[in-house]
ZADO-1210 file (C-alpha; in nm, 4 decimals, padded with zeros to 6 digits):
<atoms>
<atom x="04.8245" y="11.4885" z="05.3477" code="UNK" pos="1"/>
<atom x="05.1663" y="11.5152" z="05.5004" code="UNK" pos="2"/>
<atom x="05.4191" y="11.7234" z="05.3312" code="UNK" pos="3"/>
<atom x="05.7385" y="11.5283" z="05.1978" code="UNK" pos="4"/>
<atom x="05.9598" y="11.7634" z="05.4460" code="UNK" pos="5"/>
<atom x="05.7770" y="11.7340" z="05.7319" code="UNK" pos="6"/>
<atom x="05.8159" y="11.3296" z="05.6597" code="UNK" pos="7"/>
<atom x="06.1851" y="11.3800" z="05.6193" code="UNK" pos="8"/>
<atom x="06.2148" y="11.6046" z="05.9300" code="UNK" pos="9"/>
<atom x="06.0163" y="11.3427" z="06.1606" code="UNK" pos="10"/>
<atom x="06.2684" y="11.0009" z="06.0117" code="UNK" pos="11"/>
<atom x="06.5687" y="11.2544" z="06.1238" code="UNK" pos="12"/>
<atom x="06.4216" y="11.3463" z="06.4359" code="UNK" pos="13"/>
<atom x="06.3821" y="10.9442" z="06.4822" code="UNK" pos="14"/>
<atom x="06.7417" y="10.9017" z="06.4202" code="UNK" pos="15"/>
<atom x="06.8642" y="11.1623" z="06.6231" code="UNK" pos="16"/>
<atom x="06.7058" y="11.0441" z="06.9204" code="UNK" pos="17"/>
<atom x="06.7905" y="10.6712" z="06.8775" code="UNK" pos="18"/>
<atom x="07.2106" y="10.7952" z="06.8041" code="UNK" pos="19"/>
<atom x="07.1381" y="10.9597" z="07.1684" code="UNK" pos="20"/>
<atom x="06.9683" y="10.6410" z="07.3001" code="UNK" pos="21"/>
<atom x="07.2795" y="10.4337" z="07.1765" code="UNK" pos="22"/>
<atom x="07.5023" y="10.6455" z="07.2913" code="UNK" pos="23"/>
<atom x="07.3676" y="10.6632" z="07.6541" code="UNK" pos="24"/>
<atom x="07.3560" y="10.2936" z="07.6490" code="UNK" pos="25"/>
<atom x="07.6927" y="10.2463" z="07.5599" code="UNK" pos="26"/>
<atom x="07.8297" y="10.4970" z="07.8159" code="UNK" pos="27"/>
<atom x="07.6346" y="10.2748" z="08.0671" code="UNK" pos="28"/>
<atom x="07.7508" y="09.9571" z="07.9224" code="UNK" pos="29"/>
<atom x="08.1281" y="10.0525" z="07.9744" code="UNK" pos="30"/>
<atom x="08.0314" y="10.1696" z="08.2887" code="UNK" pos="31"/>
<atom x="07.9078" y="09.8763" z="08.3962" code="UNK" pos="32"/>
<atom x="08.1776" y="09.6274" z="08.2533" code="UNK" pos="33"/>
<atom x="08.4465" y="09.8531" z="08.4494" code="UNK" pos="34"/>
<atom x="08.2269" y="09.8016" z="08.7979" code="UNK" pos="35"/>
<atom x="08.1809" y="09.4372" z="08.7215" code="UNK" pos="36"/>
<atom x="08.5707" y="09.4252" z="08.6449" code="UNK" pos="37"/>
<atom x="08.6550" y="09.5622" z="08.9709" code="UNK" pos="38"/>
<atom x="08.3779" y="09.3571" z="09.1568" code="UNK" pos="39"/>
<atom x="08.5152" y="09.0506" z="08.9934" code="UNK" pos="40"/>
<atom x="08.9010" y="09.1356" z="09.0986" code="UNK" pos="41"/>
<atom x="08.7740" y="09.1978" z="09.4947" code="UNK" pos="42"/>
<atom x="08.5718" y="08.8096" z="09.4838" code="UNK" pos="43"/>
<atom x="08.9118" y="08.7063" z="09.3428" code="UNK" pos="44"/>
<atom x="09.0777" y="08.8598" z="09.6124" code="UNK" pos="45"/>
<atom x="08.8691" y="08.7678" z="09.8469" code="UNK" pos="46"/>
<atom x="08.8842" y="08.4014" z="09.7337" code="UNK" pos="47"/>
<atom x="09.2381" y="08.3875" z="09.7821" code="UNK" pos="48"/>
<atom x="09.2533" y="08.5385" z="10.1360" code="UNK" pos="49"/>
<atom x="09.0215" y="08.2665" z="10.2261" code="UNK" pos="50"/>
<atom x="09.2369" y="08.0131" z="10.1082" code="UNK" pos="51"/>
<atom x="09.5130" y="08.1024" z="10.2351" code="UNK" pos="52"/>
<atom x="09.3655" y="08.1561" z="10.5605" code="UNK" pos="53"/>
<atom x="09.2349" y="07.7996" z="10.5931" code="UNK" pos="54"/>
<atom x="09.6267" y="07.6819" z="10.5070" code="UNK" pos="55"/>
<atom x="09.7149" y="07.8760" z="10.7748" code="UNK" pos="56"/>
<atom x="09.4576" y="07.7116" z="11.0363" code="UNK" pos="57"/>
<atom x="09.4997" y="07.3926" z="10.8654" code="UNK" pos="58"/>
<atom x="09.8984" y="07.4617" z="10.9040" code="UNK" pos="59"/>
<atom x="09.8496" y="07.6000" z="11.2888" code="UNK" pos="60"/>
<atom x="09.6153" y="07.2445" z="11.3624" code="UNK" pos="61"/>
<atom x="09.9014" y="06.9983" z="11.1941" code="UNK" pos="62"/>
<atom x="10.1403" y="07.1949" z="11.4229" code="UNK" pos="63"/>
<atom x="09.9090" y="07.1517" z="11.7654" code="UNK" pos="64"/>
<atom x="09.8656" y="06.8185" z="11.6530" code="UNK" pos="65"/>
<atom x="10.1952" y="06.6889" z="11.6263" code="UNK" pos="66"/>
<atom x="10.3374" y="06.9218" z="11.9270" code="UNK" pos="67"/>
<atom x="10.0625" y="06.6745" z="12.1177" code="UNK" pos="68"/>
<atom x="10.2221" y="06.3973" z="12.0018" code="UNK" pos="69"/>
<atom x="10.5224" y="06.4711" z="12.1431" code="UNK" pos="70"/>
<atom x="10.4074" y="06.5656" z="12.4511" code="UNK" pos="71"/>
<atom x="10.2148" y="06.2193" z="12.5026" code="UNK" pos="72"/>
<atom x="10.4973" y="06.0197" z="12.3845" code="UNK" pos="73"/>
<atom x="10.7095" y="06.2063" z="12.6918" code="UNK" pos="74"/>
</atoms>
C-alpha cells in the first residue's frame, strides 16, 4: 500500500508540472497575440496602399480621359 507521503509528494509533483505547463503556454500565447498584432497592422497597411493606389490609377484614367476629350473636341 502506498505511503500517505509518497501520495502527497506525487499530487505536488502533478502541480508543479502543470504551473510549468501553464506558464509555457501563456508565454506562447502572448507571443503569439504580439505576432498576430503586428501581422494584422502590415494587412492593414497593406490594405490601404492598395487603395490608395487604385485612386491614383483611377485618378491618372479620369485625367487621360478627359485630356482626350479635349483633344477630339479640337
Amino acid at each position: 500500500m502506498a505511503e500517505p507521503n509518497q501520495s502527497l509528494d506525487t499530487r505536488h509533483s502533478a502541480d508543479d508540472q502543470e504551473s510549468r505547463i501553464e506558464a509555457a503556454a501563456s508565454v506562447g500565447l502572448n507571443t503569439a497575440k504580439g505576432f498576430f498584432l503586428y501581422q494584422t497592422s502590415m494587412l492593414r497597411l497593406w490594405a490601404n496602399n492598395c487603395e490608395l493606389a487604385a485612386h491614383n490609377c483611377e485618378r491618372g484614367l479620369e485625367e487621360f480621359s478627359s485630356a482626350r476629350k479635349q483633344q477630339s473636341r479640337q
